[in-house]
Rosetta silent file (secondary structure, phi, psi, omega in degrees, C-alpha in Angstrom):
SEQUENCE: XXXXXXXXXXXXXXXXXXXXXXXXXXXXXXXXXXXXXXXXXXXXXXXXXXXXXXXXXXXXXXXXXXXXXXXXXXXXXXXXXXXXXXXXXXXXXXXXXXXXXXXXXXXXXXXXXXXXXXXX
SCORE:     score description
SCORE:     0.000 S_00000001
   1 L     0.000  139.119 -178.789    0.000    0.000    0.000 S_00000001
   2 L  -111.706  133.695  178.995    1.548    3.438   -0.686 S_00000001
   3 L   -34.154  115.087  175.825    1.773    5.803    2.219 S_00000001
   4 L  -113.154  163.446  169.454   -0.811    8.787    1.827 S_00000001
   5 L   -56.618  134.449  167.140   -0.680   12.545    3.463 S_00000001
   6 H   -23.448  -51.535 -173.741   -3.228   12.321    6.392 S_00000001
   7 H   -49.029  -47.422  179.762   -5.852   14.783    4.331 S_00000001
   8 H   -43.989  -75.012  163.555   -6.131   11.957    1.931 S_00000001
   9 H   -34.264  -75.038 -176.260   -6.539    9.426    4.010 S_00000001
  10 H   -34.581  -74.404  163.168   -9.253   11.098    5.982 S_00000001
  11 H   -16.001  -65.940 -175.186  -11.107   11.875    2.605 S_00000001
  12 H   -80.630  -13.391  141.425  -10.712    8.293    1.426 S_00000001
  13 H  -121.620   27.048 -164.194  -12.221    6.716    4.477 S_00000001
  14 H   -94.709  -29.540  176.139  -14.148    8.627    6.465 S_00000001
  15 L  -103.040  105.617  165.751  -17.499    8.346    4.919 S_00000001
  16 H   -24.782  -57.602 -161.712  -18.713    4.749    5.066 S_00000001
  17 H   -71.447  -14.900 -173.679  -21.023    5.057    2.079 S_00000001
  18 H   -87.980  -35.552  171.171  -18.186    6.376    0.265 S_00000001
  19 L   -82.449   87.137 -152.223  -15.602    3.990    1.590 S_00000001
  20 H   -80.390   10.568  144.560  -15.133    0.290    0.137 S_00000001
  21 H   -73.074  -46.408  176.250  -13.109   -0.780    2.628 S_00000001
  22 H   -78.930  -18.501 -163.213  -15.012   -0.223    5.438 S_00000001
  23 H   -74.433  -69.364 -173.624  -17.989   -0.684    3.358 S_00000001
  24 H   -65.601  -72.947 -143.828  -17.089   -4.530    2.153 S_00000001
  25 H   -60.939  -39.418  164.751  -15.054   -5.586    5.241 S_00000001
  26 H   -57.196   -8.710  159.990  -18.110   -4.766    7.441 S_00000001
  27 H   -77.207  -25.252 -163.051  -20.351   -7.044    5.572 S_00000001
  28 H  -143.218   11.983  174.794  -18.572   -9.763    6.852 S_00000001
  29 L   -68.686  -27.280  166.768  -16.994   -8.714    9.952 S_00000001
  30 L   -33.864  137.737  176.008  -19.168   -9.797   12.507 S_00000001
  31 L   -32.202  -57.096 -171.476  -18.288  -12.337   15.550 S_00000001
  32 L  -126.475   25.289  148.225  -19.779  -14.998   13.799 S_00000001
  33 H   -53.606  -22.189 -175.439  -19.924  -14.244   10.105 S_00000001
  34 H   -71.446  -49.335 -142.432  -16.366  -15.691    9.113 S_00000001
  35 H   -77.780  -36.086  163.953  -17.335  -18.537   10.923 S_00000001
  36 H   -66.315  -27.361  161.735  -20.892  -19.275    9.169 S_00000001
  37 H   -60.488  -40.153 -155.811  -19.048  -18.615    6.028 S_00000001
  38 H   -85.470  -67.062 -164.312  -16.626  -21.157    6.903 S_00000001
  39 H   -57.678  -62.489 -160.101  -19.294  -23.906    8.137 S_00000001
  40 L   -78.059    3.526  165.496  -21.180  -23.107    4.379 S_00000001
  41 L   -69.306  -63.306  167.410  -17.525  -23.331    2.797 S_00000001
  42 L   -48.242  -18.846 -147.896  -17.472  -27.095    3.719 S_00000001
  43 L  -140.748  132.141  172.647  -20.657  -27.654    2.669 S_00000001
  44 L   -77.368  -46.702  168.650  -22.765  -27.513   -0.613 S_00000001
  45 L  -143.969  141.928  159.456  -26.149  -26.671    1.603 S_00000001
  46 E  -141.567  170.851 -178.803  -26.641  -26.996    4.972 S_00000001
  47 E   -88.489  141.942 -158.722  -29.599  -26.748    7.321 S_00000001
  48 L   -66.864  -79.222 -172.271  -30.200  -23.911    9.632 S_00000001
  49 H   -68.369    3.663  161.631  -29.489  -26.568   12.646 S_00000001
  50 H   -79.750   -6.707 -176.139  -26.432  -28.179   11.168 S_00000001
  51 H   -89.586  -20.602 -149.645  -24.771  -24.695   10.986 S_00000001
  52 H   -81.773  -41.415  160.327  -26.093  -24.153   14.685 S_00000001
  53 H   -45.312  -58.414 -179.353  -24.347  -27.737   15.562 S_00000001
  54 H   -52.132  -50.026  170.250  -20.868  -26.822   13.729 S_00000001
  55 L   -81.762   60.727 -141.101  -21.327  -23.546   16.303 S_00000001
  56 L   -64.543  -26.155 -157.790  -22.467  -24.907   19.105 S_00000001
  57 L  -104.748   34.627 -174.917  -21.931  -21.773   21.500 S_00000001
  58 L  -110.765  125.592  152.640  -23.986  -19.661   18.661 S_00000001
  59 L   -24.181  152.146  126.543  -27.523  -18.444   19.564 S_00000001
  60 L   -35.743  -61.918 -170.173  -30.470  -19.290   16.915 S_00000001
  61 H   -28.553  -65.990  169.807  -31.255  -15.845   17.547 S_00000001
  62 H   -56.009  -34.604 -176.832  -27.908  -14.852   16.009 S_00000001
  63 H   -83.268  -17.164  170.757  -27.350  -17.074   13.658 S_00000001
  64 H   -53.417  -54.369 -177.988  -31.033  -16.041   12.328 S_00000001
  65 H   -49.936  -95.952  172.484  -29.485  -12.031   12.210 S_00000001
  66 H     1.700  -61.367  164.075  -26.544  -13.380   10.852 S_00000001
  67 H   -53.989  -40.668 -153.129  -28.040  -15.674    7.712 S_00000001
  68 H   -77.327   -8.252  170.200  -30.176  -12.842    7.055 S_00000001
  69 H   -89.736  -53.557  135.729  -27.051  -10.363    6.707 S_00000001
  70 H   -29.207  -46.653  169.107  -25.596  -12.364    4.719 S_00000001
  71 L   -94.669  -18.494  161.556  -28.126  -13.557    2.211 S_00000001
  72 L   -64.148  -50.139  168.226  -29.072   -9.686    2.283 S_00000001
  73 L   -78.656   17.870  178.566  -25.102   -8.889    1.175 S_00000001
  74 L    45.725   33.616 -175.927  -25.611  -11.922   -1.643 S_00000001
  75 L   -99.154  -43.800  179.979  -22.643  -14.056   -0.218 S_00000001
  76 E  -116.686 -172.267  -99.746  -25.346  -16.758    0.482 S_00000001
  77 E   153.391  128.371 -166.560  -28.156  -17.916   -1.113 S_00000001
  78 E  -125.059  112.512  177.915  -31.373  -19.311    0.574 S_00000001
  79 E  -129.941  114.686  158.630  -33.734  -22.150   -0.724 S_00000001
  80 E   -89.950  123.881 -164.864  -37.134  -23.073    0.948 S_00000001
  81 L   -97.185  124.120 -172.020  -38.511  -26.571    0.009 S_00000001
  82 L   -69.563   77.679 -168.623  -42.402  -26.712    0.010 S_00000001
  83 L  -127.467  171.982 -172.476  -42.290  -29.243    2.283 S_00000001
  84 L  -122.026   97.715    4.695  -44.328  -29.951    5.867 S_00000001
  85 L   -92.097  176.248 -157.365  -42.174  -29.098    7.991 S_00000001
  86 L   -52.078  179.219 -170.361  -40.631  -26.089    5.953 S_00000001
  87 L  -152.746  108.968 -173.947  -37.068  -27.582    4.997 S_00000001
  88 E  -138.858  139.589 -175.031  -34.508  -24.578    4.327 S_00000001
  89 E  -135.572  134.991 -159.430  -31.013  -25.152    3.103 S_00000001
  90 E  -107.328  129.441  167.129  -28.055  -22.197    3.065 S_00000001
  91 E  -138.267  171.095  140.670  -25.160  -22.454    0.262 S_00000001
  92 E   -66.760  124.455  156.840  -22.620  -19.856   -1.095 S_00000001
  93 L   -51.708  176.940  173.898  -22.828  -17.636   -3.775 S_00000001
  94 H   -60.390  -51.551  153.426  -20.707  -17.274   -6.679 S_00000001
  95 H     3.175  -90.983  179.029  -20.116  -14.225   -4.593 S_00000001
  96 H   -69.371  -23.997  153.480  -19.420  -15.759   -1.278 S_00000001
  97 H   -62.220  -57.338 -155.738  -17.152  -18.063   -2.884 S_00000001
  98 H   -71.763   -1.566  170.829  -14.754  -15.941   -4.426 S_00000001
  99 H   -80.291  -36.919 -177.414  -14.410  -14.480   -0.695 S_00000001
 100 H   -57.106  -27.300  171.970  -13.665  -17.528    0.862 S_00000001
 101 H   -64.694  -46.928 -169.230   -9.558  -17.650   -0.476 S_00000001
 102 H   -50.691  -40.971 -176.418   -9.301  -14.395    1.138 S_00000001
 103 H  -115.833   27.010  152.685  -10.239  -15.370    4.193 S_00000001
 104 H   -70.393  -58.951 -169.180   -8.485  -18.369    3.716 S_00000001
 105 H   -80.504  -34.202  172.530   -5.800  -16.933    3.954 S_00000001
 106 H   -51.098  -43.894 -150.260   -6.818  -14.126    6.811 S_00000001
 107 H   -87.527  -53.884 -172.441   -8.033  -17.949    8.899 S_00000001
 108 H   -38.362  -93.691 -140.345   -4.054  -19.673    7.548 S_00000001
 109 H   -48.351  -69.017  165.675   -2.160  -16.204    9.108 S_00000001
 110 H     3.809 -100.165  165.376   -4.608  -16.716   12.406 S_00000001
 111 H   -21.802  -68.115  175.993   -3.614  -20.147   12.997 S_00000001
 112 H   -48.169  -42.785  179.004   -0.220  -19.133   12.638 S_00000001
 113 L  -124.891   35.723  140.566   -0.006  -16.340   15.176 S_00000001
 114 L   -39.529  -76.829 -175.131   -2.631  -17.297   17.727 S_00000001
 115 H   -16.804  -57.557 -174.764   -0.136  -18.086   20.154 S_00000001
 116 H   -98.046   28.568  170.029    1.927  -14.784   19.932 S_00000001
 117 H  -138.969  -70.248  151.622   -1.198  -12.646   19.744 S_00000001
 118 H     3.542  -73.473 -137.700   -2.806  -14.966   22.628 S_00000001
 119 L   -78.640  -16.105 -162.204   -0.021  -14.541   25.006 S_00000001
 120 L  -100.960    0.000    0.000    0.095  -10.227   25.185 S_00000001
């Protein structure tokens, strides 16, 4: 990244709507957005209580907000089966794909310096 004069910087991120860093990364920033991304990485569809299994210390409640933030920012994709009882299965978009190496790599660097981030 090349170093800008402060004015700049201020300019180029200070207004959210204006700002696609803060804009994007805040789509998916959430406590447990990585991680529902992650569970629906593994997976071609899963079911609302198989994500809530993979997450065990995850709310419905949240994980409701959550899908719905998500399928609202078009990283996943929602299908309801006309079935008795309703039957709804969660996949990634084309979208929500092309995110996951990214935070592939953001989960890889993690792993690696848990320890030494841990320990201060």
């Amino acid at each position: 990244m090349n170093a800008l004069p402060l004015k700049e910087n201020l300019k180029k991120y200070t207004g959210m709507a204006s700002c696609p860093v803060r804009n994007v990364i805040s789509r998916f920033s959430g406590k447990w957005t990585m991680l529902v991304l992650c569970v629906l990485a593994e997976n071609e569809a899963t079911r609302f209580n198989e994500i809530g299994r993979a997450i065990p210390d995850i709310s419905p409640k949240v994980l409701t907000e959550t899908l719905k933030s998500l399928e609202a920012d078009g990283l996943i994709s929602r299908k309801l089966y006309a079935e008795i009882p309703p039957k709804v299965e969660y996949s990634l978009t084309e979208l929500g794909k092309s995110l996951m190496p990214l935070l592939g790599s953001l989960i890889e660097w993690a792993l690696d310096n848990f320890n030494a981030i841990a320990k201060r």
